[in-house]
MDAnalysis code that builds the backbone (N, CA, C; Angstrom):
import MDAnalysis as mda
import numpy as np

u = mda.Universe.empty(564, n_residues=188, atom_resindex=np.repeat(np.arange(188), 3), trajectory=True)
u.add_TopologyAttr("name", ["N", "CA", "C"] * 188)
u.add_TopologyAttr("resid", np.arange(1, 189))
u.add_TopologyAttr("resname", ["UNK", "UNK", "UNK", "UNK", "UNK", "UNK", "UNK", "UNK", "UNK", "UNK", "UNK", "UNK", "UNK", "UNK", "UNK", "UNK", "UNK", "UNK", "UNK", "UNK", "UNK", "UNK", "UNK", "UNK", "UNK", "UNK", "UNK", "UNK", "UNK", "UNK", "UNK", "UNK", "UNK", "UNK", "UNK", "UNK", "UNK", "UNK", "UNK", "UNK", "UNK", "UNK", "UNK", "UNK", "UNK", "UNK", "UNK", "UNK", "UNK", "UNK", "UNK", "UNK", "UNK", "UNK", "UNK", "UNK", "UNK", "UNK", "UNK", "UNK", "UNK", "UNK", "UNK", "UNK", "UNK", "UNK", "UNK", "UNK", "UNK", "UNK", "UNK", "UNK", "UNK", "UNK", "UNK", "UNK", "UNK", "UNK", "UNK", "UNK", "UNK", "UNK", "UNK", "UNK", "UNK", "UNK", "UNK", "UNK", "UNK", "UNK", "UNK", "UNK", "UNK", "UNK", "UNK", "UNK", "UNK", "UNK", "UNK", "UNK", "UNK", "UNK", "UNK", "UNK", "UNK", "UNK", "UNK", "UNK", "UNK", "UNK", "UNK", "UNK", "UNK", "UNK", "UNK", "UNK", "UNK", "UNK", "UNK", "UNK", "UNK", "UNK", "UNK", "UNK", "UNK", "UNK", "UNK", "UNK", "UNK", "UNK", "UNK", "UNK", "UNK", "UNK", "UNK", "UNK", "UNK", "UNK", "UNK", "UNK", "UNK", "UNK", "UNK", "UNK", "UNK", "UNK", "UNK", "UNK", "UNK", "UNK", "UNK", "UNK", "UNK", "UNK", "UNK", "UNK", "UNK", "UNK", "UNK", "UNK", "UNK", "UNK", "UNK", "UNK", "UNK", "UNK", "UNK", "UNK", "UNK", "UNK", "UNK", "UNK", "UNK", "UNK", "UNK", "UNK", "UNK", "UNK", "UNK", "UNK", "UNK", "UNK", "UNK", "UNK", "UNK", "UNK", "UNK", "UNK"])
u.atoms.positions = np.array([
    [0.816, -1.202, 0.000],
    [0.000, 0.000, 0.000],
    [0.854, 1.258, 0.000],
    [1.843, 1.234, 0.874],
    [2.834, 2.229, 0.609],
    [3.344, 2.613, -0.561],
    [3.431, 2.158, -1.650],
    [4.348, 1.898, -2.406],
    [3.015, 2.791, -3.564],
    [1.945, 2.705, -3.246],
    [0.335, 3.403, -3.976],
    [0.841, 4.604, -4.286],
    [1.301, 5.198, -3.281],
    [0.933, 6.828, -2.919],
    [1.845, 7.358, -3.380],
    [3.474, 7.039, -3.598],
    [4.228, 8.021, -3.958],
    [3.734, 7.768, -6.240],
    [3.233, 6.651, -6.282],
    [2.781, 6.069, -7.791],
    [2.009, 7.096, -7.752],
    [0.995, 7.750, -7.013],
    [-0.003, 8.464, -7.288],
    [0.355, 10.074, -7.526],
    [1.699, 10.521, -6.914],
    [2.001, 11.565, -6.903],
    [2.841, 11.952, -7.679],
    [3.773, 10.685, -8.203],
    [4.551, 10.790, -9.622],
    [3.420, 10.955, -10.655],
    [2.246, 10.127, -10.620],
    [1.314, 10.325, -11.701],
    [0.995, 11.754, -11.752],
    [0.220, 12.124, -10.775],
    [0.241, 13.924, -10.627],
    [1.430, 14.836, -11.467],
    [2.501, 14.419, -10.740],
    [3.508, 15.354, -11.672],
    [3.523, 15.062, -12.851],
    [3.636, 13.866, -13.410],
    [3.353, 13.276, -14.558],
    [2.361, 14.672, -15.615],
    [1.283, 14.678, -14.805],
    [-0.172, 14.660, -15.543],
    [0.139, 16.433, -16.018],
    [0.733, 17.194, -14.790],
    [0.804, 18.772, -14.429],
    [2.080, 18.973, -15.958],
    [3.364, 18.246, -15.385],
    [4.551, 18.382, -17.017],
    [3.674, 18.097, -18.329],
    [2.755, 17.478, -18.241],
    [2.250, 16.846, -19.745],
    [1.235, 18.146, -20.106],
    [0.987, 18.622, -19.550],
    [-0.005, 19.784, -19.699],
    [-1.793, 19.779, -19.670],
    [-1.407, 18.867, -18.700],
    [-3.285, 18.469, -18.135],
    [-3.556, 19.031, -17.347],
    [-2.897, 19.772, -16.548],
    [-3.160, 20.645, -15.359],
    [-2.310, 21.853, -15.597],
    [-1.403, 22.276, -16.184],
    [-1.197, 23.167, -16.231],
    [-0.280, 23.331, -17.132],
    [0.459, 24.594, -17.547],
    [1.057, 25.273, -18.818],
    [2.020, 24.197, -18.840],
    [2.739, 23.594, -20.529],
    [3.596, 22.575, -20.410],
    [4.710, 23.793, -21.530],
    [5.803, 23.128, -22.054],
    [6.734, 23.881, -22.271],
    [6.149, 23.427, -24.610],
    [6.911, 24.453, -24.697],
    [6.782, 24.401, -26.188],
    [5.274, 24.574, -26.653],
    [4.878, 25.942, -26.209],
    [3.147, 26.375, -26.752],
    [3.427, 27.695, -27.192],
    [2.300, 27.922, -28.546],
    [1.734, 29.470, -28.344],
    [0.710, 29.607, -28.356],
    [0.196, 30.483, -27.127],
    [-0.889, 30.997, -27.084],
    [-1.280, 31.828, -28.093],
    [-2.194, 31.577, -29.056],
    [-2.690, 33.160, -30.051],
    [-3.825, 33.602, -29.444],
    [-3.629, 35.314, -29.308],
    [-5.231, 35.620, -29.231],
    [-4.959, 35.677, -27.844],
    [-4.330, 36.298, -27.203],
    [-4.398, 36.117, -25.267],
    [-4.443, 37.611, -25.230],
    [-5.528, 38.060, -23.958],
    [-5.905, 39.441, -23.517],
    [-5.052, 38.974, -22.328],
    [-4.193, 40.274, -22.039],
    [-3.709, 40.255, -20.909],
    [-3.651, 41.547, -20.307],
    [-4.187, 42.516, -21.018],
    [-4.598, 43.876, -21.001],
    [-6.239, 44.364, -21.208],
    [-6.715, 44.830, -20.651],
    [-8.453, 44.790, -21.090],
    [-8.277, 46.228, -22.043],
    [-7.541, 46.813, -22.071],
    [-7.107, 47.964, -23.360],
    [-6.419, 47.813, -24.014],
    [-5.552, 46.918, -23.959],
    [-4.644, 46.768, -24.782],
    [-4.799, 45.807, -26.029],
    [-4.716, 45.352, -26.906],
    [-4.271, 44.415, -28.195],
    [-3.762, 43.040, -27.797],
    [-4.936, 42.147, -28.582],
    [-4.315, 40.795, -28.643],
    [-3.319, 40.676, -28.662],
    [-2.783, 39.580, -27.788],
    [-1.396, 39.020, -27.740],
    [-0.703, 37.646, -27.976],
    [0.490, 37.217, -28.431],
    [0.716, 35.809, -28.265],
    [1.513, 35.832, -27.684],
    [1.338, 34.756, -26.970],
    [2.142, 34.447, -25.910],
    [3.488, 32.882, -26.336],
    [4.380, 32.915, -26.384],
    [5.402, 31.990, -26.603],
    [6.067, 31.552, -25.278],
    [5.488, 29.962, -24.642],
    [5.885, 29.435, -23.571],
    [7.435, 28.300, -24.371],
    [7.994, 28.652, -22.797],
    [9.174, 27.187, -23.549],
    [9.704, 26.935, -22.190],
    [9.996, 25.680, -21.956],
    [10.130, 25.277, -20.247],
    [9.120, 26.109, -19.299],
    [8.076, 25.785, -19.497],
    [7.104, 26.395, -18.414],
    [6.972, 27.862, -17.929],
    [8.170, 28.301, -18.738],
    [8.123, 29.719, -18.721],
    [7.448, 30.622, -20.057],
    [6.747, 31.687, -19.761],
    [6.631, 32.893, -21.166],
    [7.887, 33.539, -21.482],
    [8.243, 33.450, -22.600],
    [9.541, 33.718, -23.141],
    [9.158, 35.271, -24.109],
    [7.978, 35.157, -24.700],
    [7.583, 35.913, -25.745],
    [5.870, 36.622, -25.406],
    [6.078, 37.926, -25.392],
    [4.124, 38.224, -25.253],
    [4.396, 39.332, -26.583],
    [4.229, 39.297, -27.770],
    [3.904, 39.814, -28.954],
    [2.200, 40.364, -29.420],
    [1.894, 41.589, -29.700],
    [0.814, 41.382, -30.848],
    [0.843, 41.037, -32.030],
    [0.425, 40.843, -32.727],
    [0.623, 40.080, -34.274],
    [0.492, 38.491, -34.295],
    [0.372, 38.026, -35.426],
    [0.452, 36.534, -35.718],
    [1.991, 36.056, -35.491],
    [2.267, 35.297, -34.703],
    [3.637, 34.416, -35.274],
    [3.351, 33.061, -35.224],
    [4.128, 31.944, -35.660],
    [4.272, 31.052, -35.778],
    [5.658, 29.763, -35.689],
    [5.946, 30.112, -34.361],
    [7.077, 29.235, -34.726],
    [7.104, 27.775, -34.787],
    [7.979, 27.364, -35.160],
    [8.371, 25.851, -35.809],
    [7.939, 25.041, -34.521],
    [7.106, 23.984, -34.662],
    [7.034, 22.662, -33.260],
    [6.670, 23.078, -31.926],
    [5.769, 24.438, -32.366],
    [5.537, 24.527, -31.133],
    [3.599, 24.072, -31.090],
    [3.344, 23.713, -30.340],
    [1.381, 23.253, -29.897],
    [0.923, 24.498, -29.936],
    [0.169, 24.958, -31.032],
    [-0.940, 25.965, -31.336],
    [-2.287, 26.018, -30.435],
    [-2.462, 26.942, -29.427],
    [-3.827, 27.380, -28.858],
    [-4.350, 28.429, -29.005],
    [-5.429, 28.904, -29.415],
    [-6.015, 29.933, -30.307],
    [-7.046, 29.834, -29.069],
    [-6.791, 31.251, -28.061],
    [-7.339, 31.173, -27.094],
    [-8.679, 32.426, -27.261],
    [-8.580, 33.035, -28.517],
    [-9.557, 34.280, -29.068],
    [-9.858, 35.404, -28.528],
    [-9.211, 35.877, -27.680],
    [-9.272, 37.202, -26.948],
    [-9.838, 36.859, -25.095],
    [-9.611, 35.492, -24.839],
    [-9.685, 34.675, -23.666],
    [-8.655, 35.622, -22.633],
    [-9.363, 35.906, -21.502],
    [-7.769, 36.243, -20.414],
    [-7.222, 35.534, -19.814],
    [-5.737, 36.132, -19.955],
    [-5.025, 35.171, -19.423],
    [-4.338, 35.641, -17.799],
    [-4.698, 34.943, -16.762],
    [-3.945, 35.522, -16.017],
    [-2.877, 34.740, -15.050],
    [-2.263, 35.801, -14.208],
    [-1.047, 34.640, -13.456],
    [-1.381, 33.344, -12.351],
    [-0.992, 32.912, -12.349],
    [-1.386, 31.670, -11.403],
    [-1.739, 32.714, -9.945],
    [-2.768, 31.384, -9.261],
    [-2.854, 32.114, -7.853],
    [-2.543, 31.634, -7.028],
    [-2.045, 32.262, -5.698],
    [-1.535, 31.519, -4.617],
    [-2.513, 31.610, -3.566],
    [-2.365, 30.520, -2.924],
    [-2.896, 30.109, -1.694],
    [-2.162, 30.517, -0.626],
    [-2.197, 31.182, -0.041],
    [-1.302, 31.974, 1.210],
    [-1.486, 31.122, 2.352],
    [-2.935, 30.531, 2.450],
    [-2.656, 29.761, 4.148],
    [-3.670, 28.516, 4.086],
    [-3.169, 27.565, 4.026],
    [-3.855, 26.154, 3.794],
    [-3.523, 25.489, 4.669],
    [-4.499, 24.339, 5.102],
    [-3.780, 22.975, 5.976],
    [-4.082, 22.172, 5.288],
    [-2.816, 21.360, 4.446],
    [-3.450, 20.259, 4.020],
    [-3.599, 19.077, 4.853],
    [-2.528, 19.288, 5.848],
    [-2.913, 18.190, 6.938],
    [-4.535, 18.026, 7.163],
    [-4.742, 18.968, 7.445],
    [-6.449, 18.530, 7.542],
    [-7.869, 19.033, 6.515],
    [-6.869, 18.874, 5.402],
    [-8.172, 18.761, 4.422],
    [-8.895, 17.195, 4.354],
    [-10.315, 17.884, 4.145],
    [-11.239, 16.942, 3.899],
    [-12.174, 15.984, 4.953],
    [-11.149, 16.768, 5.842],
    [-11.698, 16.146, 7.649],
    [-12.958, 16.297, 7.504],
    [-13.307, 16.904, 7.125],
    [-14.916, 17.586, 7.517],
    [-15.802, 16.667, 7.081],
    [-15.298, 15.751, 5.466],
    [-16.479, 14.549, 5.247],
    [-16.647, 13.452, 6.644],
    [-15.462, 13.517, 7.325],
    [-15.670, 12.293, 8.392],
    [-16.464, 12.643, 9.639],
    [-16.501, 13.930, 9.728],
    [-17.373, 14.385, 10.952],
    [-17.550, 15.864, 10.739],
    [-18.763, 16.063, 10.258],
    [-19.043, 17.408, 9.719],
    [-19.482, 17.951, 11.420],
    [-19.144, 19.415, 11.060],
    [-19.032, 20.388, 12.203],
    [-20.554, 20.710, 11.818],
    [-21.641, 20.510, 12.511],
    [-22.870, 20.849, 12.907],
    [-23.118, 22.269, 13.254],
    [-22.375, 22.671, 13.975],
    [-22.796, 23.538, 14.863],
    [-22.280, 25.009, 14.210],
    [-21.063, 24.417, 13.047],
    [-20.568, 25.265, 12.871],
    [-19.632, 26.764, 13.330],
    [-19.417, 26.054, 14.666],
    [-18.676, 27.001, 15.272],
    [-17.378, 26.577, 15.495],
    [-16.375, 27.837, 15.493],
    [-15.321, 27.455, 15.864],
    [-14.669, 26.456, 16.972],
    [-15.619, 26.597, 17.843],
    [-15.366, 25.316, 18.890],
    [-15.224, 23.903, 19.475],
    [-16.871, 23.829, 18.284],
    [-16.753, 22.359, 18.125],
    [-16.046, 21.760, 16.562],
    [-15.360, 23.019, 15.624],
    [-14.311, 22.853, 14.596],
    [-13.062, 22.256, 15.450],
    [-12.434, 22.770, 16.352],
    [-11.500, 22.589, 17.345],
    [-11.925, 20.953, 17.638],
    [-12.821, 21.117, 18.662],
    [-12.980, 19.861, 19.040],
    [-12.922, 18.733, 18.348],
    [-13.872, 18.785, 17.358],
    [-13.843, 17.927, 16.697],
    [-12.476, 17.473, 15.829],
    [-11.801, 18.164, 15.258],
    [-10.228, 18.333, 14.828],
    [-9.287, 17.733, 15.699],
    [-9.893, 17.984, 16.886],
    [-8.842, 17.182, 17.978],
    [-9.028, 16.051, 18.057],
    [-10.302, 15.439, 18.097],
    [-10.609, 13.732, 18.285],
    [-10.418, 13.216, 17.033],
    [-10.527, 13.851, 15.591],
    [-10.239, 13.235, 14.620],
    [-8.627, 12.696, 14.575],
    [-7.756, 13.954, 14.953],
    [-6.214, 13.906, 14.803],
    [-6.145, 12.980, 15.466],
    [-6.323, 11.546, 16.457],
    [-5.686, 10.750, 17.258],
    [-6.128, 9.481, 16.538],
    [-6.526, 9.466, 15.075],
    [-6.702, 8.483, 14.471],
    [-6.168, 8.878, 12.707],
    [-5.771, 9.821, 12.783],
    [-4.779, 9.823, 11.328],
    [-3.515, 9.598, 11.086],
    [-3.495, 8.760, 9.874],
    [-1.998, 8.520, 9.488],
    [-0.838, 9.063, 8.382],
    [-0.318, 9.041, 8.523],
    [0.607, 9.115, 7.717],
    [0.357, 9.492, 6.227],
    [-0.154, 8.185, 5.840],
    [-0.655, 7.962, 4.666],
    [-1.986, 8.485, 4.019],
    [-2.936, 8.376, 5.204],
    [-3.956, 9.453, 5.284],
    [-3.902, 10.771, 5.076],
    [-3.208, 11.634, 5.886],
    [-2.477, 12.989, 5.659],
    [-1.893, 12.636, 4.264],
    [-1.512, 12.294, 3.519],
    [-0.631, 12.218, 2.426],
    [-1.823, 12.118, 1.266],
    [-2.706, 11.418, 1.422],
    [-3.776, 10.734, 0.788],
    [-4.865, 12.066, 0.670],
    [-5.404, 12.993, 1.366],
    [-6.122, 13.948, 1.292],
    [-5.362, 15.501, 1.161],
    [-3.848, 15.243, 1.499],
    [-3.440, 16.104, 1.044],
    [-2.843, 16.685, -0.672],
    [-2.847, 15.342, -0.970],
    [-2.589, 15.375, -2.432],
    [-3.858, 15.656, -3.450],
    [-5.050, 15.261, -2.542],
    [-6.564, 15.481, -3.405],
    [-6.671, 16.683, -3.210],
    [-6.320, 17.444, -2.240],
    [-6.333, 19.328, -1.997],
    [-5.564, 19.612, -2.989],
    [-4.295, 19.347, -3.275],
    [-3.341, 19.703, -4.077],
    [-3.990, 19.728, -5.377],
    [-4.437, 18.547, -5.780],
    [-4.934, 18.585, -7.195],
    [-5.909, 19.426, -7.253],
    [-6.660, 19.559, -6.404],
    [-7.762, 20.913, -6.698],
    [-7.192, 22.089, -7.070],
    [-6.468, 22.375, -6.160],
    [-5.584, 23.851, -6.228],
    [-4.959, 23.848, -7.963],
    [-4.125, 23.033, -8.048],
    [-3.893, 22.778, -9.484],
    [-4.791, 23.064, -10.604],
    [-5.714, 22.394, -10.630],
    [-6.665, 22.398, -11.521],
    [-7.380, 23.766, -11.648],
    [-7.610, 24.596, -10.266],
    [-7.809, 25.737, -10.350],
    [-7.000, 26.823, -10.406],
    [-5.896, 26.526, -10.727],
    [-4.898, 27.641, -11.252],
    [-3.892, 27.870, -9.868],
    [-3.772, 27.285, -9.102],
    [-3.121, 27.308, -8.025],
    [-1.548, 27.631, -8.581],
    [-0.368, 28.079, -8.364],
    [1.063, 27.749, -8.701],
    [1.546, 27.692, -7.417],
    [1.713, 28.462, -6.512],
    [1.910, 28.777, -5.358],
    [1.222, 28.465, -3.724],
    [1.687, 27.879, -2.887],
    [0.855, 28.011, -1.487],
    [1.830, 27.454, -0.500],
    [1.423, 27.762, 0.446],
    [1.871, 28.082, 1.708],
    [1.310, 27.213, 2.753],
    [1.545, 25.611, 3.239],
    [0.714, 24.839, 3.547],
    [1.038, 25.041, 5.309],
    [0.655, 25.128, 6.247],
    [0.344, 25.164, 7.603],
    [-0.071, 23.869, 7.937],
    [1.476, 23.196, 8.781],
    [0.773, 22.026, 9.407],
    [1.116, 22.113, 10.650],
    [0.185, 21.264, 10.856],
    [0.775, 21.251, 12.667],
    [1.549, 20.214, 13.194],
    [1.983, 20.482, 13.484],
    [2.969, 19.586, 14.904],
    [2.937, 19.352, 16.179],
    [2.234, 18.477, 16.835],
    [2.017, 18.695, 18.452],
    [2.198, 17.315, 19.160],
    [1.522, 16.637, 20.279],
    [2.164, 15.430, 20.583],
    [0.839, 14.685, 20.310],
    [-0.019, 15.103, 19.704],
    [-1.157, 13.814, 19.500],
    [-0.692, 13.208, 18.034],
    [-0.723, 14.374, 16.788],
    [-0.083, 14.060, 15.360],
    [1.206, 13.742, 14.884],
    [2.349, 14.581, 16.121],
    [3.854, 14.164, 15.651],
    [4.152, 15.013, 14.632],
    [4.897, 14.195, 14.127],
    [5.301, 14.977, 12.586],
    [4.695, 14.242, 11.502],
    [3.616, 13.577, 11.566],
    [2.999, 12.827, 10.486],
    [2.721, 13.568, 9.431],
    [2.303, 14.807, 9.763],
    [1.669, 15.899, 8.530],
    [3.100, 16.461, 7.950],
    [4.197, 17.070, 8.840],
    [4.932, 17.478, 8.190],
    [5.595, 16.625, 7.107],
    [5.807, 15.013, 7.825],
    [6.319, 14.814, 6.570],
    [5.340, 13.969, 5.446],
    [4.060, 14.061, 5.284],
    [3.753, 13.652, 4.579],
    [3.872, 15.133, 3.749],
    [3.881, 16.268, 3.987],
    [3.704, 17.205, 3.275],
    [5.299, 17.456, 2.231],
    [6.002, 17.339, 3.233],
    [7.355, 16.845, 2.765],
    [7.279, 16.413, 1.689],
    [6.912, 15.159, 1.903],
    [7.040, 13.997, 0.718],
    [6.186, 14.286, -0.961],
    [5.297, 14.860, -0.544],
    [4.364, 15.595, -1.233],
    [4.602, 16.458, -1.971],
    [5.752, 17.357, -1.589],
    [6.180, 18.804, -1.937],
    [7.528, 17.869, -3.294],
    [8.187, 17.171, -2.398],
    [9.371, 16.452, -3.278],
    [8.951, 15.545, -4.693],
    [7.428, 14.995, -4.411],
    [7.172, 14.105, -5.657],
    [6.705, 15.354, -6.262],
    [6.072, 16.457, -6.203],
    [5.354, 17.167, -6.885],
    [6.160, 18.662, -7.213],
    [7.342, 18.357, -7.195],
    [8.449, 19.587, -7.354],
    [7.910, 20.239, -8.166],
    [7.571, 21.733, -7.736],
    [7.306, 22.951, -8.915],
    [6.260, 23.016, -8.856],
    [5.130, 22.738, -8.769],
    [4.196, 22.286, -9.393],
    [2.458, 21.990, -8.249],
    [2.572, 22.672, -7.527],
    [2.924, 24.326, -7.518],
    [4.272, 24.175, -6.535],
    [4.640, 25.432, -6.442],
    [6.117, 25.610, -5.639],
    [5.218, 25.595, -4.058],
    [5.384, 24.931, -3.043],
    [5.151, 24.463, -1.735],
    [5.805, 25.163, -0.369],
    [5.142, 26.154, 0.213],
    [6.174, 26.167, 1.358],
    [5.059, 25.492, 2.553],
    [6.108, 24.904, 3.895],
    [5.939, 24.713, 4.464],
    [5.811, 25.765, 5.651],
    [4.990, 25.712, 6.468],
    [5.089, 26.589, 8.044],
    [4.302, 25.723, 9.005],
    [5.164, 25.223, 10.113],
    [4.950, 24.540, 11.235],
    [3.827, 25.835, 12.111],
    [2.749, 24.531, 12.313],
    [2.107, 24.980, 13.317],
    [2.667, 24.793, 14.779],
    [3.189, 25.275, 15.377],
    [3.821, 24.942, 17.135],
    [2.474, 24.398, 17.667],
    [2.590, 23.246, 18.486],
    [2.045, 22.468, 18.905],
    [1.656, 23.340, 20.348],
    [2.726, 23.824, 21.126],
    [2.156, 24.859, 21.969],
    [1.354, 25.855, 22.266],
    [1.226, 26.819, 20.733],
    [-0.077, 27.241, 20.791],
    [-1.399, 26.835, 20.489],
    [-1.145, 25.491, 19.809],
    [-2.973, 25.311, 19.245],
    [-3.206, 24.268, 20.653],
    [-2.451, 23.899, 21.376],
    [-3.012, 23.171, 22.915],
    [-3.328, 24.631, 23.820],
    [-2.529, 25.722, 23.674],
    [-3.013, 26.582, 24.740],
    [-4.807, 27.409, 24.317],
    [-4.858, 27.292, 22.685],
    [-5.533, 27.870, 22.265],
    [-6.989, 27.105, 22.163],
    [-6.645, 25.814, 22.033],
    [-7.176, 24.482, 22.386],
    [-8.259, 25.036, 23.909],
    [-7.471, 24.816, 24.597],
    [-7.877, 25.117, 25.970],
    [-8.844, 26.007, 26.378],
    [-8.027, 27.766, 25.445],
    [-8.948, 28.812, 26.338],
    [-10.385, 28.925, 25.378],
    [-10.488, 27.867, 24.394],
    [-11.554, 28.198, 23.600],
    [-12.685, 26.889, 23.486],
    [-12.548, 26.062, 24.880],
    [-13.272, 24.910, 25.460],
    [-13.401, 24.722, 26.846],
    [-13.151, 25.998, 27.428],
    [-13.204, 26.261, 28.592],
    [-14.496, 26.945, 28.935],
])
């Protein structure tokens, strides 16, 4: 079973380089608004980068033609503050009440039954969302404390390494010290 998940995340990168999820290298865009006053543009990608934003027709040699017709184009977006550690929690025990409290609570009794692979497993289905919706960038917030360990960090780890670039990944440790103190004064 181990052996599933990193298959699943090479496939991901796989899918993102091939250009199923996102810009692949050797395209021109014709016909891209990237100005709402300004004049159609083409755009000339090569290694995942825009090399060329022209008005006029060009055509160079071997590159994949997309005739996007005055479509906008804009920059990828970032996600500034995510947990993927605990995405998707919510199908296993939806917060009723909808309050921050019993979000907490409930977050807490879930965390003493996730694994590794789990965290890895719903964090990669967040990922692909983000992807698919234009994500390049984010900033994932996990926590670290003594019920989870470092299970999230390094599944996020591992996550970030099969899926290099794609989007670019930072990590920021949640301190385990404040979400127990915070834990506390907000179930008291």
């Amino acid at each position: 079973a181990r052996s599933a998940r990193p298959a699943r995340s090479a496939r991901l990168a796989r899918e993102v380089r091939a250009g199923r999820l996102a810009v692949e290298s050797g395209i021109l865009f014709r016909g891209a608004r990237v100005d709402a006053g300004g004049p159609l543009v083409d755009l000339l990608v090569q290694d995942g980068r825009i090399v060329s934003a022209a008005a006029g027709p060009s055509s160079p040699e071997g590159f994949r033609l997309i005739e996007l017709c005055g479509r906008i184009v804009l920059p990828g977006f970032i996600e500034s503050h995510i947990h993927l550690d605990k995405a998707f929690l919510e199908e296993r025990r939806p917060n009723l009440s909808g309050t921050l409290q019993d979000a907490i609570a409930i977050t807490f009794e879930l965390k003493r039954s996730v694994t590794k692979e789990d965290i890895r497993e719903r964090s990669e289905r967040a990922l692909r969302l983000l992807v698919r919706h234009g994500a390049t960038r984010l900033r994932a917030q996990v926590e670290v404390d003594p019920i989870v360990g470092l299970k999230g960090m390094e599944a996020t780890l591992e996550l970030r390494e099969a899926c290099a670039g794609i989007p670019d990944i930072q990590n920021a440790k949640l301190a385990w010290s404040r979400t127990v103190e915070f834990f506390k004064s907000n179930l008291s």
